[in-house]
C-alpha positions in Angstrom: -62.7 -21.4 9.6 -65.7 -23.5 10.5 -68.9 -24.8 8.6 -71.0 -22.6 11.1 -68.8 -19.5 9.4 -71.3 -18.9 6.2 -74.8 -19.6 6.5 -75.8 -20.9 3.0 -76.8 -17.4 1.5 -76.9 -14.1 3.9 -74.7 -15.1 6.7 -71.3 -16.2 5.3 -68.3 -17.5 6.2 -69.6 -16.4 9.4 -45.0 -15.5 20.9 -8.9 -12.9 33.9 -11.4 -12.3 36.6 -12.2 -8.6 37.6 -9.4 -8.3 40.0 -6.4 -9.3 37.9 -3.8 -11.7 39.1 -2.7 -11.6 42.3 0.5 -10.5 43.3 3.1 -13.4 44.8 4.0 -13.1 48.5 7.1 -11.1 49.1 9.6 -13.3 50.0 11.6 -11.7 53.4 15.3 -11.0 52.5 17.9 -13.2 53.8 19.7 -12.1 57.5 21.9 -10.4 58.0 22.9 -9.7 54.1 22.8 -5.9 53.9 20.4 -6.4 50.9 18.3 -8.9 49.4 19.9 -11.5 47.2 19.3 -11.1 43.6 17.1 -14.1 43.5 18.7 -17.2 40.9 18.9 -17.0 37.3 16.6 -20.5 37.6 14.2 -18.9 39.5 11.2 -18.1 37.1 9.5 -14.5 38.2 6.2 -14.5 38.9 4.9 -12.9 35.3 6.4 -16.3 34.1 5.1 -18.5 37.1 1.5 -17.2 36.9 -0.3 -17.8 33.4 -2.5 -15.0 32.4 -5.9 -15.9 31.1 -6.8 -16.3 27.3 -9.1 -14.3 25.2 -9.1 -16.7 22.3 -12.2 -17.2 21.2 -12.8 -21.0 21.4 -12.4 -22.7 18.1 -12.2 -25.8 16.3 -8.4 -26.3 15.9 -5.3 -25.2 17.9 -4.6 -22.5 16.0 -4.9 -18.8 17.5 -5.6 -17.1 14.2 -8.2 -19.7 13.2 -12.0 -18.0 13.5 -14.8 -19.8 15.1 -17.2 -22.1 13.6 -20.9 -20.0 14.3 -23.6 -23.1 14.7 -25.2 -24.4 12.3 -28.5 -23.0 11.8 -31.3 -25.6 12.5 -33.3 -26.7 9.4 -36.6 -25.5 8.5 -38.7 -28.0 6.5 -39.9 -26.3 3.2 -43.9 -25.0 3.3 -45.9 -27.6 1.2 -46.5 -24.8 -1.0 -45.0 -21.6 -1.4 -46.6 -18.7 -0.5 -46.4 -15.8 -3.5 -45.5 -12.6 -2.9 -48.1 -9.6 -3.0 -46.0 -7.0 -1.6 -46.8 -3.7 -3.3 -49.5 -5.0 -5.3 -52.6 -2.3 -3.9 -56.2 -3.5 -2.2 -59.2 -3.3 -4.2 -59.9 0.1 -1.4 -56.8 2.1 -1.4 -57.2 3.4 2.6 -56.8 0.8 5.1 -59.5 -0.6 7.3 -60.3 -0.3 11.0 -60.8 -3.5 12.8 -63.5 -1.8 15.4 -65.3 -0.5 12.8 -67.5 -0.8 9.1 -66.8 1.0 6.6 -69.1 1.7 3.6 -66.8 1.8 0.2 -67.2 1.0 -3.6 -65.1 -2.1 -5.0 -63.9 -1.7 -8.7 -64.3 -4.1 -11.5 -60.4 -5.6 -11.9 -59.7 -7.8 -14.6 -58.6 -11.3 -12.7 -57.3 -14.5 -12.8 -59.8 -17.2 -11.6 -59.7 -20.4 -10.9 -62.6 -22.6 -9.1 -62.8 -25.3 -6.8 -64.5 -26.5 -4.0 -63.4 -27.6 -0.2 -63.7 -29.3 3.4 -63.9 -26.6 6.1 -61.3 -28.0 8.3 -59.1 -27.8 4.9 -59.7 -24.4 3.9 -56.6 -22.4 4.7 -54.7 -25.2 2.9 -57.0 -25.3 -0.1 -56.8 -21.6 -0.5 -53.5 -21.7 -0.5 -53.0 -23.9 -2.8 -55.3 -22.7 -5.3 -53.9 -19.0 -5.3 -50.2 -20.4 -5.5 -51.7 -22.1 -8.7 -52.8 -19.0 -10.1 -49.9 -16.8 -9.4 -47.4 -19.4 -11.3 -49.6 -19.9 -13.8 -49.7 -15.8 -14.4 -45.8 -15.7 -13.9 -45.1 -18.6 -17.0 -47.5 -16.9 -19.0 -45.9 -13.2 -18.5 -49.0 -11.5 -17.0 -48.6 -9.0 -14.3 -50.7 -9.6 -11.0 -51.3 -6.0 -9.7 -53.7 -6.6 -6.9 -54.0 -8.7 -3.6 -55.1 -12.2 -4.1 -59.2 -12.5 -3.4 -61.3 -15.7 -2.2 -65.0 -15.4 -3.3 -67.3 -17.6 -1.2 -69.8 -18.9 -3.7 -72.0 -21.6 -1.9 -71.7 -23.5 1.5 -72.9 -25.9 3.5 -72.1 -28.4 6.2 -69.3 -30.4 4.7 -67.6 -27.3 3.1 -67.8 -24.9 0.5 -67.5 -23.8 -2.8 -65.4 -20.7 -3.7 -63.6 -18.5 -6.7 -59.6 -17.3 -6.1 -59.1 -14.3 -7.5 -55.8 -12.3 -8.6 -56.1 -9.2 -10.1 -54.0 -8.4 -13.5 -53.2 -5.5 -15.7 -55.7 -6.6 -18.1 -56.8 -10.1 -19.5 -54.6 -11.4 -22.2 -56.1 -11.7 -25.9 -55.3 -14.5 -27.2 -54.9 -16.8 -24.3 -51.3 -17.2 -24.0 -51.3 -21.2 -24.6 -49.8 -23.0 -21.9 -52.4 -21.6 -19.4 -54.6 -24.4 -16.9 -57.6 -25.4 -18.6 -59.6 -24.3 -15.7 -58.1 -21.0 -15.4 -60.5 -18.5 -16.3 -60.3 -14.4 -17.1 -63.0 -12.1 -15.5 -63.6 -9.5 -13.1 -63.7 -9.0 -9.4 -66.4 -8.1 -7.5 -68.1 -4.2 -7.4 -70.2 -1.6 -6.6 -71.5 -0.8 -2.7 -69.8 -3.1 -0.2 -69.2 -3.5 3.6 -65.7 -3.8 4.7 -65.2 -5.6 7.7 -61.2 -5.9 8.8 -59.5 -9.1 10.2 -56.1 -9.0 11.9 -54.9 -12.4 13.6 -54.7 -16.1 12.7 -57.6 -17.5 10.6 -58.6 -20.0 12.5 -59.8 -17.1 14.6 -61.9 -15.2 11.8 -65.1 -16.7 12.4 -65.1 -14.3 15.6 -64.6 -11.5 12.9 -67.8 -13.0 11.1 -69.9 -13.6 13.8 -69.2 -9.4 14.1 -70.4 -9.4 10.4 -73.7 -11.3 11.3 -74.6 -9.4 14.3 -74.1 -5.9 12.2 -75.9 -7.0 9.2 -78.6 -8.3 11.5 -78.7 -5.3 13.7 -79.0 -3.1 10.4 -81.5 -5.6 8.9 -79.1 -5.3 5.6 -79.5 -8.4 3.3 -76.5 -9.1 1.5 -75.5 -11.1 -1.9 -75.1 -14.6 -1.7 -71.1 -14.6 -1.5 -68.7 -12.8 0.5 -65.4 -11.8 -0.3 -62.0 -12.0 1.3 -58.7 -10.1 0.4 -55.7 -11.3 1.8 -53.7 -7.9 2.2 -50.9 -10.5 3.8 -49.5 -13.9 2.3 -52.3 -16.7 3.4 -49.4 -18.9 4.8 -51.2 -20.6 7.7 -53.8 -21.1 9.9 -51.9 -19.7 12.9 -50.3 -17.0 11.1 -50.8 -14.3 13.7 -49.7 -11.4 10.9 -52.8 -12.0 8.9 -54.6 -9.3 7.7 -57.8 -9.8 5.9 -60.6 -7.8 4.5 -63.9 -9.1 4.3 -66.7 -7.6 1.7 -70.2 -7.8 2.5 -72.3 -6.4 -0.8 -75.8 -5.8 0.1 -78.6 -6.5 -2.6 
């Protein structure tokens, strides 16, 4: 994402070989016997002179019953963060989007999770991230079900970065507060009423091509929009080169 994304009100955020062994050389019998000579009691035959080739599979000791050590499997260094899982939880619009094209729909009011904060453009994916992971842990300690997909509200931006509102939707907002909760985590509701949906499928480091789409649309239309647009990751936000990401973006005009 980049600070030319989101202009500051209308225009936001915007891979043993194949013949066997061979057979020994006859030996011609000795003259003038009537019949070859039993040959010596010494004399190994060729089954015993001629070692037929192993199908052990190679393994760490001597012994043929003794399975193979697999490799090791190399290490993966743990994500800074972990990314929650959302499988199963629904989209604010049941029916998926199409990428090459707009769809008019109506967003429901969900009760949600929300927490604030504020961020540096070239930091966004990992401030996001962060900031949902928060929310989702804090929901899971308290015993509060997330139902819905995880939602980034873009609140105010300008050329150092932005200001924004993770959302995750829940069953309903707990009364009282359980206690143990973040200080700065609010209840509320997501975004509704009459909204654009625009659909984003690739890395997000990419999606300001998906928003410069947005801006010519809205332009083309001459449809002046709210002051915030809305993602909603339908896929874990696990980096900026994640090329599984699917997001949809909500334009609500005024």
């Amino acid at each position: 994402m980049m600070k030319t994304r989101l202009p500051t009100i209308a225009i936001g955020l915007a891979a043993a070989l194949a013949c066997g062994t061979p057979a020994p050389a006859q030996q011609p019998a000795p003259a003038p016997a009537p019949s070859p000579a039993a040959p010596p009691a010494s004399t190994p035959s060729p089954a015993q002179s001629t070692p037929l080739p192993t199908t052990t599979a190679p393994g760490p000791g001597p012994g043929a019953n003794q399975a193979p050590t697999p490799p090791a499997p190399e290490k993966a260094l743990p994500p800074s963060t972990p990314v929650p899982p959302t499988a199963g939880r629904v989209p604010l619009v049941a029916n998926p989007g199409d990428p090459s094209d707009v769809d008019e729909v109506t967003l429901p009011a969900k009760p949600a999770a929300i927490l604030s904060g504020t961020a540096k453009w070239d930091q966004a994916v990992p401030s996001l991230k962060d900031a949902i992971a928060k929310v989702e842990a804090a929901l899971a300690q308290a015993g509060i079900t997330a139902t819905g997909k995880p939602l980034s509200v873009f609140t105010r931006t300008d050329d150092d970065g932005f200001q924004y509102e993770v959302m995750v939707p829940i069953e309903a907002a707990p009364n009282p507060r359980p206690a143990g909760l973040p200080d700065d985590l609010r209840f509320g509701a997501t975004p509704s009423g009459k909204a654009l949906r625009f659909t984003h499928k690739g890395p997000y480091e990419g999606i300001d091509q998906t928003y410069e789409t947005v801006t010519a649309y809205l332009d083309a239309k001459g449809i002046i929009v709210q002051d915030a647009f809305v993602e909603e990751y339908l896929t874990p936000l696990a980096s900026p080169s994640d090329e599984a990401l699917e997001v949809n973006i909500y334009a609500l005009p005024k």
